[in-house]
VMD Tcl script that draws the C-alpha trace (Angstrom):
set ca {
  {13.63 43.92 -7.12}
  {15.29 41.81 -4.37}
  {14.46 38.40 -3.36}
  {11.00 39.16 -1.65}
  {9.79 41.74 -4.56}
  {10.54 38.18 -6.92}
  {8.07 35.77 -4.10}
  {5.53 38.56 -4.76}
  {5.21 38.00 -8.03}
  {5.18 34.62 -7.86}
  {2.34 34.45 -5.37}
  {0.24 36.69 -7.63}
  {1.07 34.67 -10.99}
  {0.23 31.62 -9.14}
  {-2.95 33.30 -7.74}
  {-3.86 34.31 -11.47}
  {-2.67 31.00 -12.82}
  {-5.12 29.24 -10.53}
  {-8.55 31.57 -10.61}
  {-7.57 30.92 -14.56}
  {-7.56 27.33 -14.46}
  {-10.21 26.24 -11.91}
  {-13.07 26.21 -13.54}
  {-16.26 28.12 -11.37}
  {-18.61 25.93 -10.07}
  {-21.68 26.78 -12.37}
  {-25.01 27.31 -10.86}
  {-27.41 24.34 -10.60}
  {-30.28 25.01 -12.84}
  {-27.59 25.22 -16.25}
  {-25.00 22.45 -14.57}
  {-25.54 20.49 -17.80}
  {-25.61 23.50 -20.03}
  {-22.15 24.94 -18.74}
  {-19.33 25.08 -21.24}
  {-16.21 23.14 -20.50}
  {-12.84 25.74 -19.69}
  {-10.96 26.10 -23.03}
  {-8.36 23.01 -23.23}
  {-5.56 25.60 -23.52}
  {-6.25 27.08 -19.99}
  {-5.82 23.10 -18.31}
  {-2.83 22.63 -20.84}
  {-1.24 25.80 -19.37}
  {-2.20 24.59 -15.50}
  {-0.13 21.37 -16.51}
  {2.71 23.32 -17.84}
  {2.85 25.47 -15.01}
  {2.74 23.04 -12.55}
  {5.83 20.76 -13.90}
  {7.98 23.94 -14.20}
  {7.63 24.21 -10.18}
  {10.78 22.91 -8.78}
  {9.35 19.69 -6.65}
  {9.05 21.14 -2.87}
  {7.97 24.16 -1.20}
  {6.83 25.55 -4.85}
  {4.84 22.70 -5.69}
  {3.44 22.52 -1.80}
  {2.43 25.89 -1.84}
  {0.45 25.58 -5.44}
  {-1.46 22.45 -3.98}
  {-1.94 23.93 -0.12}
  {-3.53 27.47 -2.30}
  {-5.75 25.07 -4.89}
  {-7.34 23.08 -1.88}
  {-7.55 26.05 0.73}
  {-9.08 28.85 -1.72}
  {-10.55 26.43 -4.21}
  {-12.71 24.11 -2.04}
  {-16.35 24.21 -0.97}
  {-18.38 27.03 -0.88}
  {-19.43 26.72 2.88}
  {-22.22 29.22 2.69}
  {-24.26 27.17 -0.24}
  {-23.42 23.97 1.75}
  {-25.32 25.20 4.63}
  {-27.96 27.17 2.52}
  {-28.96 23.91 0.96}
  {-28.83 21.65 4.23}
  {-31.22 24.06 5.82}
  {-33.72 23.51 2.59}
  {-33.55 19.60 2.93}
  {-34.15 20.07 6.99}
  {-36.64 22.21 5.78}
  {-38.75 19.55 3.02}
  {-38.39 16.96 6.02}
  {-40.02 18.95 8.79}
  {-42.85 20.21 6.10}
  {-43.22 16.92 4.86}
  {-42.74 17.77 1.67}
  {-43.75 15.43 -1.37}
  {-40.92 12.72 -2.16}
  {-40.25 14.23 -5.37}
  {-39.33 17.82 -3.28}
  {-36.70 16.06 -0.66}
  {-35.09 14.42 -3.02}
  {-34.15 17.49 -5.45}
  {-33.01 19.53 -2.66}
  {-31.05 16.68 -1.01}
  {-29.28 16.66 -5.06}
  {-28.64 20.20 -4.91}
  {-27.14 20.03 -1.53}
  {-24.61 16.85 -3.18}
  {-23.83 19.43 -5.87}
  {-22.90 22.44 -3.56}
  {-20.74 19.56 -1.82}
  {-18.02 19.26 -5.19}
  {-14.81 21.33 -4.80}
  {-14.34 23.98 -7.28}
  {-10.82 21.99 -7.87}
  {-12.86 19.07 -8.79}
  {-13.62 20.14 -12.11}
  {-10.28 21.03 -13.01}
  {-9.36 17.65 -12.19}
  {-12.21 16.69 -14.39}
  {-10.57 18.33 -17.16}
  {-7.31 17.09 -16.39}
  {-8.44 13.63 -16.73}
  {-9.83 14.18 -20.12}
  {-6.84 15.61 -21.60}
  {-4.45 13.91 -23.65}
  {-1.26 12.75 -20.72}
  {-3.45 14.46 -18.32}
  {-4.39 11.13 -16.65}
  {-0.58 10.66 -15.73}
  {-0.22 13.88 -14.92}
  {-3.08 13.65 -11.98}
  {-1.13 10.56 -10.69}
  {1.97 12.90 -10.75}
  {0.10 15.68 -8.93}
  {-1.22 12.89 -6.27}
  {2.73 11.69 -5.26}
  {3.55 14.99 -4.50}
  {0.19 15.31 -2.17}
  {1.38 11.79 -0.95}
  {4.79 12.43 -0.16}
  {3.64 16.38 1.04}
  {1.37 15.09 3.35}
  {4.04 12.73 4.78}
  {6.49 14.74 5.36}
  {4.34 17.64 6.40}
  {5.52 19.90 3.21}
  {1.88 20.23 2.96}
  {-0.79 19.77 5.99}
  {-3.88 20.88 7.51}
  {-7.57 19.54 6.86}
  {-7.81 21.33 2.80}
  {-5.16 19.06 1.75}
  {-6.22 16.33 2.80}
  {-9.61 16.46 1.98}
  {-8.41 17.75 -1.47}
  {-6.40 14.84 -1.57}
  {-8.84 12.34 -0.35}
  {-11.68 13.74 -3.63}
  {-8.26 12.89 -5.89}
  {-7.92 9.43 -4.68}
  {-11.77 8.56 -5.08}
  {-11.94 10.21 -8.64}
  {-8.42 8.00 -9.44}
  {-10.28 5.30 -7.85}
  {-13.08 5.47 -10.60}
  {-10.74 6.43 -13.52}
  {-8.12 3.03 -12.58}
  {-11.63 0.68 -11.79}
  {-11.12 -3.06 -13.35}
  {-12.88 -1.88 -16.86}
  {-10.16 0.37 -17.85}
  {-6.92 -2.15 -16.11}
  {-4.89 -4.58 -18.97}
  {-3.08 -7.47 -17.58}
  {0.45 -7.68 -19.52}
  {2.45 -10.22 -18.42}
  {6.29 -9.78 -18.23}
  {9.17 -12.30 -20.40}
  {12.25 -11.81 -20.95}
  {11.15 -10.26 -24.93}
  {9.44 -7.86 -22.95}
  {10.33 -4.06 -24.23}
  {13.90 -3.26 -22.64}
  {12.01 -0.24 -20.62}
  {9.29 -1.97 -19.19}
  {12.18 -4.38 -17.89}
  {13.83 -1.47 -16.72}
  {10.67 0.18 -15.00}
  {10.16 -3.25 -12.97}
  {13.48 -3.59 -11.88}
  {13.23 -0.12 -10.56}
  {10.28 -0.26 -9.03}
  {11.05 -3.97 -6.82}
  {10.81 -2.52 -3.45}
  {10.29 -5.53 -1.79}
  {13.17 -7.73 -3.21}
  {15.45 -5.45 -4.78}
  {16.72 -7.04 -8.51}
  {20.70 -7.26 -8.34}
  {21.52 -7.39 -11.57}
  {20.29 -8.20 -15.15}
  {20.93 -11.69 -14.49}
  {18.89 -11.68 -11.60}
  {16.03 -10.37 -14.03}
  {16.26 -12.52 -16.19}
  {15.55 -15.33 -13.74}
  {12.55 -13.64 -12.24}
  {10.71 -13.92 -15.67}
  {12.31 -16.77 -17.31}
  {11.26 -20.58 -16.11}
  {9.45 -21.13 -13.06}
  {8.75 -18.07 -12.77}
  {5.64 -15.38 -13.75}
  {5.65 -11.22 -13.49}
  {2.52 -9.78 -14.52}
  {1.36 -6.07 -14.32}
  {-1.59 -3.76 -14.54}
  {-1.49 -0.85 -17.27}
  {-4.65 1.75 -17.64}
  {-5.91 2.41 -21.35}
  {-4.73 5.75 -21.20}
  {-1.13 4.99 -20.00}
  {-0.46 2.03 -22.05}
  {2.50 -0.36 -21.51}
  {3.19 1.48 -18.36}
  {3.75 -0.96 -15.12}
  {1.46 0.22 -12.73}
  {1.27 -2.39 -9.99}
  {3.52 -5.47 -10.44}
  {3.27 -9.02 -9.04}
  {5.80 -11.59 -9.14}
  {4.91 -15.33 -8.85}
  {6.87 -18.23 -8.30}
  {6.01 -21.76 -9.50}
  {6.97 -24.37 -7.54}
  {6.15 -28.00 -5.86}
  {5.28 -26.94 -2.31}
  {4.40 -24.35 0.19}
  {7.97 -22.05 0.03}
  {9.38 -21.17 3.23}
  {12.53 -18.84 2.51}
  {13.02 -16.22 -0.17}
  {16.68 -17.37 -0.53}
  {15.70 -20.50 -2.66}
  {13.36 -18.10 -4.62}
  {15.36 -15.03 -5.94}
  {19.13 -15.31 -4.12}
  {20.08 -19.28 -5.11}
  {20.25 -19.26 -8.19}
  {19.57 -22.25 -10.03}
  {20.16 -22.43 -13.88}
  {17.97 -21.56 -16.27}
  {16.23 -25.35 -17.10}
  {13.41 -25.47 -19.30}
  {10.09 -25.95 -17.03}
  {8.72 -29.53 -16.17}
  {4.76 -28.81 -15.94}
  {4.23 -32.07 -13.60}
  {6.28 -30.17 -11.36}
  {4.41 -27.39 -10.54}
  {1.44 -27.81 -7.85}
  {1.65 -24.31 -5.97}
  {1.56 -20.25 -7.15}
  {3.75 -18.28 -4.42}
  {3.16 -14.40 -4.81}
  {6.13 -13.49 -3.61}
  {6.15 -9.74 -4.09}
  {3.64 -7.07 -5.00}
  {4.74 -3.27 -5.86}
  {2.68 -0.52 -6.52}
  {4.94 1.60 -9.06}
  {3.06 5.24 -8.94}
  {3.09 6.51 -5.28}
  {0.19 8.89 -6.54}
  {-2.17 5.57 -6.59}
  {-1.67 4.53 -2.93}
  {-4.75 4.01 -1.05}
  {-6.32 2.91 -4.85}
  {-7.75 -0.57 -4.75}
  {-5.33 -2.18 -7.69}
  {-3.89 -5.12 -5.56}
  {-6.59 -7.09 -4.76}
  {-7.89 -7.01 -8.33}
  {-4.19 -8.06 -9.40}
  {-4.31 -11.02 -7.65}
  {-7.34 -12.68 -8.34}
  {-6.83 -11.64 -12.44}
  {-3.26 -13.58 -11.69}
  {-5.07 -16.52 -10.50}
  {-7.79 -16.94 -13.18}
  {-4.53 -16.52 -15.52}
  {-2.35 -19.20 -13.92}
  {-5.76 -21.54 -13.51}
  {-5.97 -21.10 -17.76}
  {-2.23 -21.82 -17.96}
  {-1.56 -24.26 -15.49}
  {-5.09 -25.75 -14.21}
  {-2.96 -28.88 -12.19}
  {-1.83 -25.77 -9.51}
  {-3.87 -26.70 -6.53}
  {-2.28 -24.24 -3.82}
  {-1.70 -20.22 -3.93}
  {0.07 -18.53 -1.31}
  {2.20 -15.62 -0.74}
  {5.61 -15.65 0.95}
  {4.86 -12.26 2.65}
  {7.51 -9.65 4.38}
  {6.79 -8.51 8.08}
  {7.65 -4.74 8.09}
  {7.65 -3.44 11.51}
  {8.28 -6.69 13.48}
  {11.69 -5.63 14.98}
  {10.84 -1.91 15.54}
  {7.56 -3.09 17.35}
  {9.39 -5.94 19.57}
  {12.59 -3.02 20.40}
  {9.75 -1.10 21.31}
  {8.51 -4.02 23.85}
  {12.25 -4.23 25.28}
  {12.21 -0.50 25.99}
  {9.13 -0.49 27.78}
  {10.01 -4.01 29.84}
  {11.71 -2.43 33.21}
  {15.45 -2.61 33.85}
  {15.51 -5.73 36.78}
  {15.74 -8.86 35.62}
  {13.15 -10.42 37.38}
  {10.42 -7.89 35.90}
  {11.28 -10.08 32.24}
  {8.26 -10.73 30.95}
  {8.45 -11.58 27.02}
  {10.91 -14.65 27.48}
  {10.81 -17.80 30.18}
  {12.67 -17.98 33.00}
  {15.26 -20.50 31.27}
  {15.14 -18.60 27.49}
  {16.38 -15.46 29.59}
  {18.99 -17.24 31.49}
  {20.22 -18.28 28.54}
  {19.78 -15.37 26.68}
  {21.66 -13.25 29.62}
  {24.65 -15.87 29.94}
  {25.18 -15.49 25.85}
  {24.80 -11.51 26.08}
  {26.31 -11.10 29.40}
  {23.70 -8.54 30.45}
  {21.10 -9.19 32.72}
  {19.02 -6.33 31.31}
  {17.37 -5.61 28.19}
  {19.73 -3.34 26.88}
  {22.75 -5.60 24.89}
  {19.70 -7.56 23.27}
  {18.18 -4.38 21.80}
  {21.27 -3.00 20.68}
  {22.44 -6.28 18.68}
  {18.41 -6.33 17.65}
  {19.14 -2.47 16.26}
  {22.39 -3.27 14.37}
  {21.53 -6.75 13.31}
  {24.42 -8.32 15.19}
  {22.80 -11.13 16.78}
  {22.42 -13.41 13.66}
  {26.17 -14.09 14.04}
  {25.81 -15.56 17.21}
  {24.80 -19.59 16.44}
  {23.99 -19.84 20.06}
  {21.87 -16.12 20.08}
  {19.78 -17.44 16.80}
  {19.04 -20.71 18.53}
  {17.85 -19.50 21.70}
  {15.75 -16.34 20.14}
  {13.91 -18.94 17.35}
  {11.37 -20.33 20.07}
  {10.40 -16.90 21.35}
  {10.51 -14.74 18.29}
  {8.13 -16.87 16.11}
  {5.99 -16.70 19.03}
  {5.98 -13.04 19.54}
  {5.89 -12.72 15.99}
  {2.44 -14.62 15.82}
  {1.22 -12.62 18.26}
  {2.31 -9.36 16.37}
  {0.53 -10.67 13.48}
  {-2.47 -11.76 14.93}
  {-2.94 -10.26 17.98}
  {-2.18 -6.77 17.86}
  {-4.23 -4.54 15.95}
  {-5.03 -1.28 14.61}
  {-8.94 -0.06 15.45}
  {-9.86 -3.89 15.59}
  {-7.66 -5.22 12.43}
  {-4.57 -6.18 11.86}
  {-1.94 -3.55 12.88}
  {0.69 -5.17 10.45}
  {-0.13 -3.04 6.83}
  {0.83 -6.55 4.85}
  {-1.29 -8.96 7.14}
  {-4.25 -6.43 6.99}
  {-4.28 -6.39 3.21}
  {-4.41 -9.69 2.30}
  {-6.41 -10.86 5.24}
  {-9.07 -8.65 3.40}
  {-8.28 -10.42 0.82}
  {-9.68 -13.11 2.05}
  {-6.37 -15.72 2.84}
  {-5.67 -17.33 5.72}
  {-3.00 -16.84 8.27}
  {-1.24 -19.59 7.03}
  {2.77 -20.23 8.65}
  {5.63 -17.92 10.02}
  {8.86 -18.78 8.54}
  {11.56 -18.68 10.51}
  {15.28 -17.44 9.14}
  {13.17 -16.54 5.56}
  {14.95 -13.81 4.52}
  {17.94 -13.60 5.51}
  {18.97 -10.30 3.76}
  {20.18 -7.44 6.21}
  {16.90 -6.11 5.07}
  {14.86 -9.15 6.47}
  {16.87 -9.25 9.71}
  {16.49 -5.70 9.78}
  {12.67 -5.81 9.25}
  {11.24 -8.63 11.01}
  {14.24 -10.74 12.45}
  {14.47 -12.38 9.07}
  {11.14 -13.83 9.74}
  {8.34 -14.27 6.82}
  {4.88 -15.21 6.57}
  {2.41 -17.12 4.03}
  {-0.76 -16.39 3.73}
  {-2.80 -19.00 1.51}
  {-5.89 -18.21 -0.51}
  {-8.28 -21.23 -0.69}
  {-10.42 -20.11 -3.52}
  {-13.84 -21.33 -2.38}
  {-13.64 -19.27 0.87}
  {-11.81 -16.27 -0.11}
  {-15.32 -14.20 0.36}
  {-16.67 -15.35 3.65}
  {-13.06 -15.06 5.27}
  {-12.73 -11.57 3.70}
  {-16.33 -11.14 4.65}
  {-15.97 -12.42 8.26}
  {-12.48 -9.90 8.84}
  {-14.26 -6.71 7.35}
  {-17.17 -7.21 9.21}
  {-16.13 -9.05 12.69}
  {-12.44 -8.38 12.59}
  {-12.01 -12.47 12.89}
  {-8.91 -13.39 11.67}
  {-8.92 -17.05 10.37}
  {-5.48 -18.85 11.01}
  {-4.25 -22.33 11.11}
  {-2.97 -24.37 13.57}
  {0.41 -23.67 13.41}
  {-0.23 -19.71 14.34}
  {-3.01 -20.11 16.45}
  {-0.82 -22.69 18.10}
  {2.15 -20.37 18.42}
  {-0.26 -17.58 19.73}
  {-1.42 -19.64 22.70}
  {2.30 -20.54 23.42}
  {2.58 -16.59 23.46}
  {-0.37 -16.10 25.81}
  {1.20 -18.79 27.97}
  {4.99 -17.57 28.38}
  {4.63 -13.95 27.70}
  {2.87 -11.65 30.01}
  {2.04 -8.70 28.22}
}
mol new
graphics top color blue
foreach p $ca { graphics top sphere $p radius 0.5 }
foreach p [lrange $ca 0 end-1] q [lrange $ca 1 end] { graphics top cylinder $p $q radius 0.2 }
display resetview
């Protein structure tokens, strides 16, 4: 058989494979009384699966499962018409609310219970976050699409979202004794400050320092979601002082230490995005460093600004070509700006924006401070996505609960920083007593609660940038 007789056969084994494996959804009236699929038949869906080559294979298992394993439409409707049915009639309480649960069991997948069983199996809760990445990384890159997947997706995150819930989390905080493949796994996983070397390890968990991470009871000693913490004496306004310069290893002075700076956060298992794990980290990290260290009076993060750059390149395209039509700088900061460039248009700025070429200029960084922490406040706090904050790191910990606390200018500056946000940082600060009403007051009236110094730099944005 040639090429295509070899896809056939692959189509029907996965075909047979899957109407083996997914369990039927058993009728209501013996739901309880239904045996559970032989552990052999979930063992050999897990086999299966991992001897896919990542990819197309793997896409077209997980586009088949969702399309041909999903709802059964027909019930779904059956069962709405009986609860439309019980209201009109006015049916006794006890009536409406039995067909309204047998309508909320027609609505469960068929795949659902084989992730079920999955979950119960011994490795099979790893094996479900596994599954997940590739949905993840499917879904963006378009390996896998269309409204199946993602709903099939979106029942995996909720049920991952139950199995990962507080109860079941261990805090494990990270020395320098910790096992040499948990090291390893953190390292790896840094994808906000990537670790240089081992030395460079060492110093994020030796003195003045804290990593801690979040490992499930069935996964133990795996890093799941890591936070790094760094202690210090104030308010830190560059990452260089915190993991480039660095200082020797001195034995930590106690009195020293007033403020908590979370200074990176990675989730280490792209099948748990969209799970709620970072929130939980950080306030489990603060009750810990309140036992250790009760004298630390301040927390704060010292927070990236992805997208800053590509957003404001995006302004420069859309500002028109003349000169006089400038409308993101003064009159005098584009003078200047145009004398230093020797371009009266847009155009030179962009491209030194694009290939990070204007942080060798002295002159170019001087005149582009004022304006960029401006328009960088205003990014942060003033543009948003559906009502909140369109920057992803803003909009998690403002729900959080922290203030908008100070942009940092020249923070990081890495060719990743100036790459990112114009080497530009944030803080946002968590005051304890009012982490709930600010969270409360974002979620539910999309206020954003800043201090001075932003709201300051905002109104200086309103004032000289006409957007």
């Amino acid at each position: 058989r040639g090429p295509a007789g070899s896809d056939t056969a692959s189509v029907a084994g996965m075909e047979e494979l899957l109407s083996r494996s997914v369990p039927p959804l058993p009728p209501y009236e013996t739901k309880e009384k239904a045996p559970p699929p032989a552990e052999w038949l979930s063992a050999e869906f897990v086999r299966y699966y991992r001897a896919l080559e990542a990819g197309p294979p793997r896409a077209e298992l997980l586009t088949r499962l969702a399309r041909d394993f999903g709802v059964d439409h027909g019930r779904v409707a059956e069962f709405s018409a009986k609860v439309l049915q019980a209201r009109e009639q006015q049916r006794e309480l006890g009536a409406l609310l039995q067909a309204e649960d047998r309508l909320r069991y027609y609505l469960n997948p068929q795949y659902r219970g084989l992730f079920q069983h999955l979950g119960r199996l011994e490795g099979g809760l790893r094996f479900l976050v596994e599954l997940r990445g590739d949905l993840v990384e499917g879904l963006a890159t378009k390996a896998v699409d269309g409204p199946h997947v993602k709903e099939m997706n979106g029942v995996l995150k909720n049920m991952l979202s139950e199995w990962f819930s507080t109860g079941f989390l261990n805090l494990e905080r990270v020395t320098w004794q910790s096992p040499c493949e948990v090291l390893q796994k953190i390292s790896d996983s840094e994808a906000v400050h990537p670790v240089r070397n081992w030395v460079d390890m060492k110093r994020r968990v030796g003195s003045y320092r804290r990593c801690y991470f979040f490992s499930h009871c069935a996964i133990p000693g795996e890093p799941l979601i890591v936070l790094h913490v760094a202690l210090t004496s104030d308010i830190s306004s560059s990452i260089q002082a915190i993991v480039k310069e660095v200082p020797p290893l001195e034995t930590e002075d106690t009195d020293k230490i007033t403020t908590a700076i979370f200074y990176s956060i990675s989730l280490t298992q792209q099948g748990l995005q969209g799970v709620e794990l970072g929130t939980y980290l950080i306030k489990r990290v603060v009750k810990e460093l309140q036992k250790e260290l009760p004298q630390i009076k301040a927390f704060s993060t010292l927070s990236p600004i992805p997208g800053f750059t590509k957003w404001l390149v995006g302004l420069l395209s859309s500002q028109t070509k003349e000169p006089e039509r400038n409308e993101l700088f003064t009159e005098s900061e584009w003078q200047e700006i145009s004398e230093i460039t020797g371009d009266s248009t847009t155009e030179t700025l962009k491209k030194l924006l694009n290939n990070n070429e204007w942080v060798r200029s002295e002159k170019l960084v001087k005149v582009l401070h004022s304006p960029f922490m401006r328009l960088c406040a205003w990014y942060l706090y003033g543009e948003k996505h559906r009502g909140y904050a369109l920057n992803p790191v803003a909009n998690f910990h403002l729900q959080n609960g922290s203030v908008m606390w100070r942009v940092n200018w020249m923070a990081d500056t890495s060719p990743r920083g100036i790459a990112a946000s114009c080497g530009m940082m944030v803080n946002y600060r968590y005051f304890l007593e009012d982490t709930a009403s600010n969270s409360a007051a974002y979620l539910g009236t999309k206020q954003i609660k800043a201090s001075e110094q932003v709201l300051s730099l905002v109104s200086q944005f309103q004032q000289n940038s006409k957007l």
